[in-house]
ROSE-4610 file (N, C-alpha, C; in Angstrom, 1 decimal, always signed):
// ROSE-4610
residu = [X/X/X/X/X/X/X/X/X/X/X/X/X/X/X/X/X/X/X/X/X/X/X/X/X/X/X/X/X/X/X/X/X/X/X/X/X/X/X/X/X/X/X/X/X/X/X/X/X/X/X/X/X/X/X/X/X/X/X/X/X/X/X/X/X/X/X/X/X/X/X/X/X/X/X/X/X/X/X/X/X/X/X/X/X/X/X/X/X/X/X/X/X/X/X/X/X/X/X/X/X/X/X/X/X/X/X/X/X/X/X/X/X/X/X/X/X/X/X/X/X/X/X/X/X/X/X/X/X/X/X/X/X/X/X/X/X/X/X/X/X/X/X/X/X/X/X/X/X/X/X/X/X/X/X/X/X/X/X/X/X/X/X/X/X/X/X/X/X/X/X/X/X/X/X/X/X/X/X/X/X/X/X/X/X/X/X/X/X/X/X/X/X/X/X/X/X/X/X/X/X/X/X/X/X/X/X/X/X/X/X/X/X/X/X/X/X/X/X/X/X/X/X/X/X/X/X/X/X/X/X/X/X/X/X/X/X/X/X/X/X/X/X/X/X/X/X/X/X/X/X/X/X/X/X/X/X/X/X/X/X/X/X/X/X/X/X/X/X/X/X/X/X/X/X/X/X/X/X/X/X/X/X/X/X/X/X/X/X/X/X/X/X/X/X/X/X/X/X/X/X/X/X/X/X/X/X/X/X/X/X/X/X/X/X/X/X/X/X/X/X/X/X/X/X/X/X/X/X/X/X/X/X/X/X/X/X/X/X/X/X/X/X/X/X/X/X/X/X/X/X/X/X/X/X/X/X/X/X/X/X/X/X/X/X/X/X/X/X/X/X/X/X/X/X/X/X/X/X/X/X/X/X/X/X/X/X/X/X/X/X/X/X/X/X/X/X/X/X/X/X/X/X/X/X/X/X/X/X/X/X/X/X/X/X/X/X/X/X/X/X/X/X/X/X/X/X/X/X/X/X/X/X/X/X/X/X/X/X/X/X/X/X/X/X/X/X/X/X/X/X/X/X/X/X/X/X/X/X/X/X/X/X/X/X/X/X/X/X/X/X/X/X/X/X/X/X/X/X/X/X/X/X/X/X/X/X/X/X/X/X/X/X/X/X/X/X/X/X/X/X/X/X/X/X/X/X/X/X/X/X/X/X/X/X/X/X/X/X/X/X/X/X/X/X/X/X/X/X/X/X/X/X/X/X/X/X/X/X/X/X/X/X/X/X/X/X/X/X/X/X/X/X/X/X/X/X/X/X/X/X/X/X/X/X/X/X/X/X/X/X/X/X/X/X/X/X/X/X/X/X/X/X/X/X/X/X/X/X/X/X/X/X/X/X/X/X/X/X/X/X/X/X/X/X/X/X/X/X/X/X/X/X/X/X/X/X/X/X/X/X/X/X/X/X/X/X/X/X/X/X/X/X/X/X/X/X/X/X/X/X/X/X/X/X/X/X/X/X/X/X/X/X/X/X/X/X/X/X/X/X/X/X/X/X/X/X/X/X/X/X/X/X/X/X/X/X/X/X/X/X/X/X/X/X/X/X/X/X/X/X/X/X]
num = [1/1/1/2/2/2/3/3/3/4/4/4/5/5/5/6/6/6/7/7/7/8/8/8/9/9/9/10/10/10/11/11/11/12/12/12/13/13/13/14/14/14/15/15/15/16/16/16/17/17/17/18/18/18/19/19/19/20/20/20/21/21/21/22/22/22/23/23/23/24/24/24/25/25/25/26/26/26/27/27/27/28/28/28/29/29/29/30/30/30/31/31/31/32/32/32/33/33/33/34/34/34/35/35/35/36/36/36/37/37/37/38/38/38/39/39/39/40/40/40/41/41/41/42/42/42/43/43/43/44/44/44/45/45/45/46/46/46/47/47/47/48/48/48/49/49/49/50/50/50/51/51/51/52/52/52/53/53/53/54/54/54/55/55/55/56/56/56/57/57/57/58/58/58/59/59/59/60/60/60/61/61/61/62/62/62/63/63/63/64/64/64/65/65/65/66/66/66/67/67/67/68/68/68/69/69/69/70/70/70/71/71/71/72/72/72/73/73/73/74/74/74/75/75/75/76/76/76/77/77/77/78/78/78/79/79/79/80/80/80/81/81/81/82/82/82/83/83/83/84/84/84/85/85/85/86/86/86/87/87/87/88/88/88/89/89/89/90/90/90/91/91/91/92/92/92/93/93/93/94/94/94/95/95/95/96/96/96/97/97/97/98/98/98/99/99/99/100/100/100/101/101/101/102/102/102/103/103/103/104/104/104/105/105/105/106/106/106/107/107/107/108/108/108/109/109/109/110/110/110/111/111/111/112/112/112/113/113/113/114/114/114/115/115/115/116/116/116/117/117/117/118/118/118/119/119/119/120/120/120/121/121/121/122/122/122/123/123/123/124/124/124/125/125/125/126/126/126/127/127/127/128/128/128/129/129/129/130/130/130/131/131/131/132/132/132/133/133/133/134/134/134/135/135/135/136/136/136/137/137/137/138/138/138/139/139/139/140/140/140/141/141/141/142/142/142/143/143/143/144/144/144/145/145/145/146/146/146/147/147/147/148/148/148/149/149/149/150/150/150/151/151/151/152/152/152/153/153/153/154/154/154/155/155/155/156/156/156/157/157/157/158/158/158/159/159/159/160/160/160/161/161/161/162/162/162/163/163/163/164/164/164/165/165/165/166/166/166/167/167/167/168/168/168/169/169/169/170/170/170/171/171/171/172/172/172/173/173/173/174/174/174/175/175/175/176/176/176/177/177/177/178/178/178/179/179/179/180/180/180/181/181/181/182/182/182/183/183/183/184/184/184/185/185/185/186/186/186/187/187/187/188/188/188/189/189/189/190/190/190/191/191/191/192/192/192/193/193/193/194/194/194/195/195/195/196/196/196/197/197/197/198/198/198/199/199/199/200/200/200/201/201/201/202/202/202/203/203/203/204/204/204/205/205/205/206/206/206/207/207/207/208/208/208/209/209/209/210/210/210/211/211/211/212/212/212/213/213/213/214/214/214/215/215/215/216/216/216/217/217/217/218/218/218/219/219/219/220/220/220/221/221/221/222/222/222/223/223/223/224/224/224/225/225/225/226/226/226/227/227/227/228/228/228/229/229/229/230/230/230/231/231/231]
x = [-30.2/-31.7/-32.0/-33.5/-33.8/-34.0/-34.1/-35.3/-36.0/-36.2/-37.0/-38.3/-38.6/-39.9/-40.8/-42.1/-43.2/-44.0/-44.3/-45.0/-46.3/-47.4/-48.5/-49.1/-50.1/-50.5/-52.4/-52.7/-54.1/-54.7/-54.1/-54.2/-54.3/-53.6/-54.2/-55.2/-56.5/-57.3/-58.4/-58.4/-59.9/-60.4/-58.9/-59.4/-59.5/-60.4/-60.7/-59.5/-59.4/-58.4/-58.3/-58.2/-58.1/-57.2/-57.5/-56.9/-56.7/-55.6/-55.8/-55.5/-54.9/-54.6/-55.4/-56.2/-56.6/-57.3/-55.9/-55.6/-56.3/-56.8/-57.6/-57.4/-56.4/-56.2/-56.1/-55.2/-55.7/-54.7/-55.6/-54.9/-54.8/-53.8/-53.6/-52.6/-52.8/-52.5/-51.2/-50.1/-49.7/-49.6/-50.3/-50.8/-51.3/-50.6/-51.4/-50.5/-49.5/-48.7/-49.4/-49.8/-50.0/-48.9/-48.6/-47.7/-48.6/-49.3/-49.8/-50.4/-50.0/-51.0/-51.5/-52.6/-53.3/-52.6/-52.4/-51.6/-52.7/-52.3/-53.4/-52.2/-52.5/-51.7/-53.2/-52.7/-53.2/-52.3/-53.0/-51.8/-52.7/-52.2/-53.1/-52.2/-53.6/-53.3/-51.3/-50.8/-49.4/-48.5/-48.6/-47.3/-46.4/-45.4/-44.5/-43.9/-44.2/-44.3/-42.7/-42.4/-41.5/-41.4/-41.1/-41.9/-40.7/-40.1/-39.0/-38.5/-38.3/-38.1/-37.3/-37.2/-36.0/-36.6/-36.4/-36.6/-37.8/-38.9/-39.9/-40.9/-40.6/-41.3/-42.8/-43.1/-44.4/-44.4/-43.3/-43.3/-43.7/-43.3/-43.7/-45.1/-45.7/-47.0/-48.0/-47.6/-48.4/-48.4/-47.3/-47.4/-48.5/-48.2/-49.5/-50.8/-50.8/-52.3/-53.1/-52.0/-52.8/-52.8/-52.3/-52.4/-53.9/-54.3/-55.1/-54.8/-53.2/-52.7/-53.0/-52.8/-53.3/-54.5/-55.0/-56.6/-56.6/-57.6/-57.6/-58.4/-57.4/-58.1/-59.4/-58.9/-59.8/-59.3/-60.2/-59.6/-60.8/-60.5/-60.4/-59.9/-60.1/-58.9/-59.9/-59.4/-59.6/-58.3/-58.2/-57.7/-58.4/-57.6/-58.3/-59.6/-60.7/-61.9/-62.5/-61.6/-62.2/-61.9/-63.3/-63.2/-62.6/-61.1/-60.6/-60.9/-61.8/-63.2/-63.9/-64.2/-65.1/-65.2/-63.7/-63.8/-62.3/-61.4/-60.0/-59.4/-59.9/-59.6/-59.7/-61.0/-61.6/-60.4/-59.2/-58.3/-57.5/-57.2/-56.1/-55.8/-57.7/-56.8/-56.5/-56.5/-56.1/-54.4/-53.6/-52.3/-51.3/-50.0/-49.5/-48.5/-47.9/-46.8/-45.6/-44.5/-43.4/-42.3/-42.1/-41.7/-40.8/-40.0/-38.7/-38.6/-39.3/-39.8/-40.6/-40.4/-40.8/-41.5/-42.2/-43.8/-43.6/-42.5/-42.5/-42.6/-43.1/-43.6/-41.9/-41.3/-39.9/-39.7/-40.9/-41.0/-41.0/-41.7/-41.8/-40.7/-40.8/-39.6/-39.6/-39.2/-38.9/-40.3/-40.1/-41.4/-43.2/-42.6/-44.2/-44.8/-43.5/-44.2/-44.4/-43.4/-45.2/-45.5/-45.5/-46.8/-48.1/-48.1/-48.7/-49.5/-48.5/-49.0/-49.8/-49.2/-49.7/-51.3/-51.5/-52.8/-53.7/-53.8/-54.4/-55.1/-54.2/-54.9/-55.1/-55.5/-55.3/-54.5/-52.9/-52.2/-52.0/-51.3/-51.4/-49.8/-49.7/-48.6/-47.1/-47.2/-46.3/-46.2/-47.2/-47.1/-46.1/-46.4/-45.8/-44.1/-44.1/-42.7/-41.9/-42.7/-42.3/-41.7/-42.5/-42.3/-40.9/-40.4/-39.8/-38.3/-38.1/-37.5/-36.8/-37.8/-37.5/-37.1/-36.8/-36.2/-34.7/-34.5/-33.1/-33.6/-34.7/-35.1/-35.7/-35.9/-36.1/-35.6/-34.2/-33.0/-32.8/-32.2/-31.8/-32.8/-32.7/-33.3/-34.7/-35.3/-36.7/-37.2/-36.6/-37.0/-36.2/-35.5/-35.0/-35.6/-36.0/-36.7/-36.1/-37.2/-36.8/-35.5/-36.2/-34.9/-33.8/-33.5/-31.7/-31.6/-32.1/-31.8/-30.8/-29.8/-29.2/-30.8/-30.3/-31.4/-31.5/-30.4/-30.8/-31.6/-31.7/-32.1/-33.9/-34.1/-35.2/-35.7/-35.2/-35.7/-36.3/-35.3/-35.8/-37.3/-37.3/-38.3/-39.4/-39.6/-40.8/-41.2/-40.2/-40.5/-40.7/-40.4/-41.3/-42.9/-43.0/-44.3/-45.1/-44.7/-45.2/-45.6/-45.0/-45.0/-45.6/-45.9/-46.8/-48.2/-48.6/-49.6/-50.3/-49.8/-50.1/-51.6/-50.7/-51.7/-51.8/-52.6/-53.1/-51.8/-51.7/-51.0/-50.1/-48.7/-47.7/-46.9/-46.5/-46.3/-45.1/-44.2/-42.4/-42.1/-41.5/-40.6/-39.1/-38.5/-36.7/-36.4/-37.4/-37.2/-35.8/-34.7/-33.8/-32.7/-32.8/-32.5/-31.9/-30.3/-30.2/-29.7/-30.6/-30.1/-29.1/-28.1/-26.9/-27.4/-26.2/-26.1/-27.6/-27.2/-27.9/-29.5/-29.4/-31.1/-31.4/-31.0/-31.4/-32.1/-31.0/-31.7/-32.4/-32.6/-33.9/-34.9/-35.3/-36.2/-36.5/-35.3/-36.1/-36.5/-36.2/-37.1/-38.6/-38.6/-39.9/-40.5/-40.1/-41.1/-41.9/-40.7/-41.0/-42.4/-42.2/-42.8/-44.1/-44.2/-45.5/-46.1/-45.5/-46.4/-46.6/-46.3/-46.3/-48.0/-48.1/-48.6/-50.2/-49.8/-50.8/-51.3/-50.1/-50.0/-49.5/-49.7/-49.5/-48.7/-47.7/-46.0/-45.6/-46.0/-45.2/-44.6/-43.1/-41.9/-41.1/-41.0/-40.3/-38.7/-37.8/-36.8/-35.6/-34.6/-33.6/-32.5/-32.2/-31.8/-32.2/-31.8/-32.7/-32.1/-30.9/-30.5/-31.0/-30.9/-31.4/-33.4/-33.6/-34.8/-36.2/-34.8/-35.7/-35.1/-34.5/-34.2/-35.4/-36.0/-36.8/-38.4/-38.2/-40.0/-40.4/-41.6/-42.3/-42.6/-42.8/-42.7/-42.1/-42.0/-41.7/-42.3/-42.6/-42.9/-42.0/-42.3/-41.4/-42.6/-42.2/-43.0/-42.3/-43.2/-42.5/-43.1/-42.9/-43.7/-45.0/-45.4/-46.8/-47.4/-47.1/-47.7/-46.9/-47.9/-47.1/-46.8/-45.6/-45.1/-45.3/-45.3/-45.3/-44.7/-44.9/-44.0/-43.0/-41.5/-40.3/-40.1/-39.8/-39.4/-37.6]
y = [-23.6/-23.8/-24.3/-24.2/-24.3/-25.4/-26.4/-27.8/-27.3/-26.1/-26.1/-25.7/-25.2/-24.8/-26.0/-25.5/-26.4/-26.1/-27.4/-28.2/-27.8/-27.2/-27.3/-28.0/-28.7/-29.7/-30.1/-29.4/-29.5/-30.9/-32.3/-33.1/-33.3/-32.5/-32.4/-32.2/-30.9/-30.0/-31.0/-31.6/-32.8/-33.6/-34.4/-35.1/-36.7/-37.6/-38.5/-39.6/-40.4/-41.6/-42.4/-43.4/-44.3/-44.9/-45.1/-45.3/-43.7/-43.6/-42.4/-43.1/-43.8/-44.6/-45.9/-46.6/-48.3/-48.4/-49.1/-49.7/-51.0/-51.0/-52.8/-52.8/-54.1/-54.4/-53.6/-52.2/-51.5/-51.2/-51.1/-51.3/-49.9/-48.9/-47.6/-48.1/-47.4/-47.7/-46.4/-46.7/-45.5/-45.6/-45.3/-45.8/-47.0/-48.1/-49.3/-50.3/-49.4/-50.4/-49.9/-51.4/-51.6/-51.2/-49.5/-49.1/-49.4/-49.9/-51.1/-51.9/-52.9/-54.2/-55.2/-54.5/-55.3/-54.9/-53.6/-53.3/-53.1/-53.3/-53.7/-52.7/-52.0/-51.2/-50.8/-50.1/-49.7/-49.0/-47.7/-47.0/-46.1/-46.0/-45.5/-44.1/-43.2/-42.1/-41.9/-40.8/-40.6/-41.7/-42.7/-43.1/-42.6/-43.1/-42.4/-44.1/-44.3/-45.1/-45.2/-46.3/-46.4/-47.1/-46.7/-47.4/-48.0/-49.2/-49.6/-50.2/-50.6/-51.1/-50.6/-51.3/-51.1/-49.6/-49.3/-48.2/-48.8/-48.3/-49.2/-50.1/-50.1/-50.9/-50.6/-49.3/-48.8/-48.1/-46.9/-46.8/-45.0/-44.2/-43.1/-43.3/-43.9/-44.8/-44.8/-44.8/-45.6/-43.7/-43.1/-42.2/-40.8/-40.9/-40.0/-40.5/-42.0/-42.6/-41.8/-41.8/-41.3/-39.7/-39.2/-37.8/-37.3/-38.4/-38.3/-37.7/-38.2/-37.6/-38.3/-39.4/-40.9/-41.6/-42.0/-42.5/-43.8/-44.2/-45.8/-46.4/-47.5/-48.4/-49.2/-50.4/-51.3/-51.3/-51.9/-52.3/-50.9/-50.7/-49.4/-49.0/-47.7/-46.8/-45.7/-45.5/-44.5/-43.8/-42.4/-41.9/-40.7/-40.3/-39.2/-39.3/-40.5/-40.3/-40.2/-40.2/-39.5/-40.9/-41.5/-42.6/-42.4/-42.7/-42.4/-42.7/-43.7/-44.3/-43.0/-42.5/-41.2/-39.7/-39.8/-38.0/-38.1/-38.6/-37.9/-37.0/-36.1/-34.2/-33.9/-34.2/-34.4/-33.9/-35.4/-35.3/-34.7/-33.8/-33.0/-31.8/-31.6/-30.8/-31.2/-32.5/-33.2/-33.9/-33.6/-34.1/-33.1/-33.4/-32.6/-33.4/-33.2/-34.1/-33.5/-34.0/-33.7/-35.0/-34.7/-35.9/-35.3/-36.1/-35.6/-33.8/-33.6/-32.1/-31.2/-30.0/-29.9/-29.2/-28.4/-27.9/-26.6/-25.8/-24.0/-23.7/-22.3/-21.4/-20.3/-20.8/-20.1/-18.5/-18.0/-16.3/-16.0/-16.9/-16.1/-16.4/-15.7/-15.7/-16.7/-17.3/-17.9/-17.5/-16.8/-16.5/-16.5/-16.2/-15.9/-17.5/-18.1/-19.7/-20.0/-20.1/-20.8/-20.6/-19.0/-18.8/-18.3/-18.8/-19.7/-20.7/-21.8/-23.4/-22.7/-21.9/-21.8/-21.3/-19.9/-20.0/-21.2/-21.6/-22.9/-23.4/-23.6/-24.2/-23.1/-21.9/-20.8/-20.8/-20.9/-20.6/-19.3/-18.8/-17.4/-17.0/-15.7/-15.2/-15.8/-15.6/-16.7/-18.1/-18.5/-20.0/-20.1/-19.3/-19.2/-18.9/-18.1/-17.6/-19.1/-19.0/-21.0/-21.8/-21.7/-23.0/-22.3/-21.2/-21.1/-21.0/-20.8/-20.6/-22.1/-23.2/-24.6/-24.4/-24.4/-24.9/-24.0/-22.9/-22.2/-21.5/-20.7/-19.8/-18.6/-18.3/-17.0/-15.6/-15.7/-15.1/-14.2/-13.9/-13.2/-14.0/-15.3/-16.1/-15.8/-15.6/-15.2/-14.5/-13.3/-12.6/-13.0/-14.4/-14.7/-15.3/-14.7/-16.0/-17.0/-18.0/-19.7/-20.1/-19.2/-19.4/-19.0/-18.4/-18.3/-19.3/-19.8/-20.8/-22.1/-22.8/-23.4/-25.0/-25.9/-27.4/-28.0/-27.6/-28.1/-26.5/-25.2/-24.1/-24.7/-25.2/-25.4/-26.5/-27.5/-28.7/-28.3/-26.8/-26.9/-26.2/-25.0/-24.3/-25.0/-26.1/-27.1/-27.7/-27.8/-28.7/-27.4/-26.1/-25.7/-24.8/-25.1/-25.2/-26.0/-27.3/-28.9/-28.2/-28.1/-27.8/-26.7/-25.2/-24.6/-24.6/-25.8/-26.5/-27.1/-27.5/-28.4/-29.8/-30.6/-31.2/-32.4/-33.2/-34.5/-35.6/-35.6/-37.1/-36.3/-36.8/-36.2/-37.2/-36.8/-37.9/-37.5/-38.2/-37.6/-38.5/-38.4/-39.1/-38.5/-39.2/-38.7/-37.3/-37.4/-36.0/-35.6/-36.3/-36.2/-35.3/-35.7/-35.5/-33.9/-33.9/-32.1/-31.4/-32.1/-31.5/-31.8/-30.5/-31.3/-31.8/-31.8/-32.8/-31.9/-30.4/-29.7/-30.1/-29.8/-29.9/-31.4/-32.6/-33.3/-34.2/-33.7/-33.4/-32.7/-31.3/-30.6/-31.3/-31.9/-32.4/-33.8/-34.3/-35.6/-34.9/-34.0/-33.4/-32.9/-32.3/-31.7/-33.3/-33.9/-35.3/-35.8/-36.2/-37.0/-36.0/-34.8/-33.4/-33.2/-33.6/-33.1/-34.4/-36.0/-37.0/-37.4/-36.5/-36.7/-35.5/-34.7/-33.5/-34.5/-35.4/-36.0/-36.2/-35.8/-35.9/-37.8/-37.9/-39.1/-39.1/-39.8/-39.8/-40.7/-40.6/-42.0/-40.8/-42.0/-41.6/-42.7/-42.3/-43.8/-42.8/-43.7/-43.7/-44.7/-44.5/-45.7/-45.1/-44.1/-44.1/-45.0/-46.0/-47.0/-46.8/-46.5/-46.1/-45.2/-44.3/-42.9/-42.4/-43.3/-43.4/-44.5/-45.6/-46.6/-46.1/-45.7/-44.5/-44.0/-43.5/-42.5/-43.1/-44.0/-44.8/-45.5/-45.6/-46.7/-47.5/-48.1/-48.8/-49.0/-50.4/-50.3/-51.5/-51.1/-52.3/-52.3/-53.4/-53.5/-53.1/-52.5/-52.4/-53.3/-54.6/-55.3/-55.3/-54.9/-55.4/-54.7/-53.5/-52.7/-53.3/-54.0/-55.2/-54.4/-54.6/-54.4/-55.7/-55.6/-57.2/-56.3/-57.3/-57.1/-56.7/-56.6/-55.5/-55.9/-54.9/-55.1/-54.4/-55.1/-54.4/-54.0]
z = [-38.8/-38.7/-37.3/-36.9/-35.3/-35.4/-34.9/-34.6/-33.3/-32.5/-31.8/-31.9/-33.2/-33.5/-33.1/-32.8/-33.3/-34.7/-34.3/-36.0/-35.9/-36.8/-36.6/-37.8/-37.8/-38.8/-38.5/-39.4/-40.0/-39.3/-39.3/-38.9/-37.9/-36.9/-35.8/-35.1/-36.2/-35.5/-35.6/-34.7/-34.6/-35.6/-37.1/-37.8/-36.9/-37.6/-36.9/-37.1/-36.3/-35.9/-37.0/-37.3/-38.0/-39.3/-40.3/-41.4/-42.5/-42.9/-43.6/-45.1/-45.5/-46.8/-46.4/-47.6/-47.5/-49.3/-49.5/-50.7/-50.9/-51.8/-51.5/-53.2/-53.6/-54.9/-56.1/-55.7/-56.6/-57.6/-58.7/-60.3/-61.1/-61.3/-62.0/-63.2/-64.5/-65.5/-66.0/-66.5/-67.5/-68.5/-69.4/-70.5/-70.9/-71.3/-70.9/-70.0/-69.6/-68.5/-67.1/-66.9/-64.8/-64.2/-63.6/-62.8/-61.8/-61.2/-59.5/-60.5/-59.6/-60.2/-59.4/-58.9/-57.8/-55.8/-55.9/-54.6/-53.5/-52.4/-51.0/-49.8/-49.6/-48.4/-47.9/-46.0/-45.1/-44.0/-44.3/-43.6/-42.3/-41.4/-40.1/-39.9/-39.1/-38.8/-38.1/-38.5/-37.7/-38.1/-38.7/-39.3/-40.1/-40.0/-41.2/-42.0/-43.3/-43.9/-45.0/-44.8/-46.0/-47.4/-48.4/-49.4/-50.0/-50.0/-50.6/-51.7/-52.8/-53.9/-55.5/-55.8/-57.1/-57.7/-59.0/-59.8/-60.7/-60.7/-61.9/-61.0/-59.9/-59.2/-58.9/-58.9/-58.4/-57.2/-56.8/-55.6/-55.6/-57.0/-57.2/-57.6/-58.8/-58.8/-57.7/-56.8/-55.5/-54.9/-55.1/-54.4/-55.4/-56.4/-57.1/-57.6/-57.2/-56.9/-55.9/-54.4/-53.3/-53.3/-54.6/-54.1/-55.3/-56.0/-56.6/-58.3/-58.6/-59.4/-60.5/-60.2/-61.5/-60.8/-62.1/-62.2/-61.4/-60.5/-60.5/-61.4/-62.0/-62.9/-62.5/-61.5/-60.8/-59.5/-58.5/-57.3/-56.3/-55.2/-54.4/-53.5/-53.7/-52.9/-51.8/-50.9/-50.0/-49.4/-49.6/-49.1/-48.1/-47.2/-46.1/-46.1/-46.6/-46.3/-47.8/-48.6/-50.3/-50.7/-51.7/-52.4/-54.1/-54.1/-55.7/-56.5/-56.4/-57.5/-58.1/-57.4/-58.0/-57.5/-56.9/-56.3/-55.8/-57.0/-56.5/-56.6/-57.3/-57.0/-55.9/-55.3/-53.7/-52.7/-53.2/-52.2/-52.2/-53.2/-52.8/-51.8/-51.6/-50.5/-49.0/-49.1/-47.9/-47.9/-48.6/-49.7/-49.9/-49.4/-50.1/-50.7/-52.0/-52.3/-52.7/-52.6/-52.8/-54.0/-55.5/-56.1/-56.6/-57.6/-58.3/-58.5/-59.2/-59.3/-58.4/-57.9/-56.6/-56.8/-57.8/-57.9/-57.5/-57.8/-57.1/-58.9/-58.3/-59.3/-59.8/-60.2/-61.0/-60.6/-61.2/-61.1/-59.7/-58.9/-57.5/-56.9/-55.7/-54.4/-53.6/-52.7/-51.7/-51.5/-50.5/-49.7/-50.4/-51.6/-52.5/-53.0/-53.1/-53.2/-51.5/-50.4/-48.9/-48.8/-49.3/-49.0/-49.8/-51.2/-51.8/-51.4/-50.9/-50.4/-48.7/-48.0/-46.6/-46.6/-47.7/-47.6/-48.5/-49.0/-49.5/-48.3/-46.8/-46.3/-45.0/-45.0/-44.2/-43.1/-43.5/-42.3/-42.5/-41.1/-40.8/-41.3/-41.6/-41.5/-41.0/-39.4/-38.7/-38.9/-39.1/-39.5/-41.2/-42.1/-42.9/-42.8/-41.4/-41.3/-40.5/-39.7/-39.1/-39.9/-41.1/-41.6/-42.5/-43.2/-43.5/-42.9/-41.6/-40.5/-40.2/-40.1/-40.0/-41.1/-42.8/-43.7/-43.8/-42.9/-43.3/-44.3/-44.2/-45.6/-45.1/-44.1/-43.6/-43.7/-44.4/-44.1/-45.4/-46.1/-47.2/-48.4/-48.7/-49.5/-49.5/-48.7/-48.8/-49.6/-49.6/-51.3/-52.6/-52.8/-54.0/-54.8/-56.1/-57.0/-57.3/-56.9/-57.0/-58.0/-59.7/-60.5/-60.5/-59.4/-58.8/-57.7/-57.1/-56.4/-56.7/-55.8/-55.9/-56.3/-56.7/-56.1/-54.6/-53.9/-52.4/-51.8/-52.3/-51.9/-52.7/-53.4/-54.0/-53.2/-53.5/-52.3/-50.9/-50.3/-49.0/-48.8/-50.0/-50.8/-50.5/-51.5/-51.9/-50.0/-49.5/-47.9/-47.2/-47.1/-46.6/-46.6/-48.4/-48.7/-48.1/-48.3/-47.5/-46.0/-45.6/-44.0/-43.8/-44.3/-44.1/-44.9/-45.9/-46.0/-45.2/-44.3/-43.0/-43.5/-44.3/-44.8/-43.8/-44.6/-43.4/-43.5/-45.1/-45.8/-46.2/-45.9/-46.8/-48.0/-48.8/-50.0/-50.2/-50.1/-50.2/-51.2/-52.4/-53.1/-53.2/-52.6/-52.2/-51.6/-50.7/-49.9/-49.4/-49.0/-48.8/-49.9/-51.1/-52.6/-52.1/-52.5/-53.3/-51.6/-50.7/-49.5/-48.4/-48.3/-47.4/-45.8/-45.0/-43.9/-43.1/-42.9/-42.0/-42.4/-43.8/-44.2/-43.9/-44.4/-44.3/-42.7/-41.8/-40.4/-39.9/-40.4/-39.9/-40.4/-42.4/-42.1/-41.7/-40.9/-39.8/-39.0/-38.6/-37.3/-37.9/-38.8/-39.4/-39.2/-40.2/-40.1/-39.0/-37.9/-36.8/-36.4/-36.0/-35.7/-36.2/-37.0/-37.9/-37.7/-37.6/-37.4/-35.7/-35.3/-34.0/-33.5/-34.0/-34.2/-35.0/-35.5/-35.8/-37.8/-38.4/-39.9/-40.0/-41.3/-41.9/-43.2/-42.7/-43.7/-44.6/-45.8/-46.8/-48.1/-47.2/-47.9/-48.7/-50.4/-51.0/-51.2/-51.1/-50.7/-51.0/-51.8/-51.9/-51.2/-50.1/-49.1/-47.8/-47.7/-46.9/-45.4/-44.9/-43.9/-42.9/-43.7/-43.3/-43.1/-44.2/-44.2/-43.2/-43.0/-42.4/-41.0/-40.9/-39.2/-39.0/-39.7/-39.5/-39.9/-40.6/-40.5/-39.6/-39.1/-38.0/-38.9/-40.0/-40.8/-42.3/-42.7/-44.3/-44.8/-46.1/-46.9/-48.6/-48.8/-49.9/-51.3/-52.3/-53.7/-54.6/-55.4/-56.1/-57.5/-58.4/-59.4/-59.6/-58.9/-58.8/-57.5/-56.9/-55.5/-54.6/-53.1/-52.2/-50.9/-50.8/-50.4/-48.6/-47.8/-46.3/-45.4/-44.2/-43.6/-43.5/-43.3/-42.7/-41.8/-41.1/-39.5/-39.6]
């Protein structure tokens, strides 16, 4: 795989500066359990965020709040500009996420799921070939349907959907997962690349090594709360 590609990212084309996540006390329910319970984060444009804490803690919770995937109870939320109060469909097309399951369509090929995700947000052709190119899938794999795929061939699948999405916020849960040594370093490069380019990165993670390598920040999730920064 290249790392010398460039990154292109939606987020770059003249969105405005500032906060792209700001959590203020906010309460989402699954079922009647508080998966957040009263969480307060603030996340600014181009960071790449790390979400750290046990299993149960609120850390995938936190991550399909912001993609608009679960309801907010109480509290409020803004994400990309969209109030989750009353327009979190809104956000998805500002979101791309990536969680245990990686959201490819089985029947299709390699290629027929980016590019899928690429027009969504009208990338071109090339951009779709880019991004598959950065995942080591350009090659033979391209025309294979997903369901012969190995799980690190699927993993890289789903990340280069992500990446020719070119979304604003990216939402990773165990992005690492499934993928060997090579993949797992192309996508630090994708990462760095794409938040550099001007995207915004929260990644939860119990790879803490590898992961807090690679954040400009982390915070702990305890209990549905978000505890303060760790440097």
């Amino acid at each position: 795989m290249s790392g010398a590609q460039p990154i292109v990212t939606s987020a770059a084309d003249g969105a405005a500066t500032g906060s792209v996540v700001e959590l203020i006390d906010a309460v989402a329910l699954i079922g009647s359990f508080p998966a957040l319970a009263g969480a307060s984060l603030r996340v600014e444009r181009g960071e790449i965020l790390l979400l750290r804490g046990p299993n149960g803690a609120g850390k995938t919770s936190l991550l399909r709040l912001c993609a608009g995937l679960l309801p907010l109870e109480r509290g409020s939320a803004s994400v990309c500009g969209v109030d989750l109060a009353t327009d979190r469909e809104l956000v998805r097309a500002h979101v791309g996420i990536i969680g245990h399951t990686n959201g490819l369509y089985h029947d299709l090929t390699v290629a027929e799921n980016v590019g899928f995700w690429g027009r969504l947000s009208g990338a071109t052709s090339a951009e779709v070939h880019e991004a598959m190119q950065r995942m080591g899938l350009d090659g033979r794999l391209s025309g294979v349907r997903v369901s012969k795929l190995s799980a690190g061939q699927r993993r890289r699948t789903a990340l280069a959907g992500l990446v020719a999405r070119r979304a604003e916020l990216w939402l990773l849960d165990e992005p690492h997962a499934g993928l060997d040594a090579d993949g797992r370093d192309e996508l630090d490069r994708v990462l760095r690349a794409a938040a550099a380019a001007g995207a915004t990165i929260i990644v939860a993670s119990h790879e803490l090594e590898r992961a807090g390598g690679l954040a400009t920040r982390q915070v702990e999730i305890v209990a549905g709360q978000v505890r303060g920064d760790l440097r």
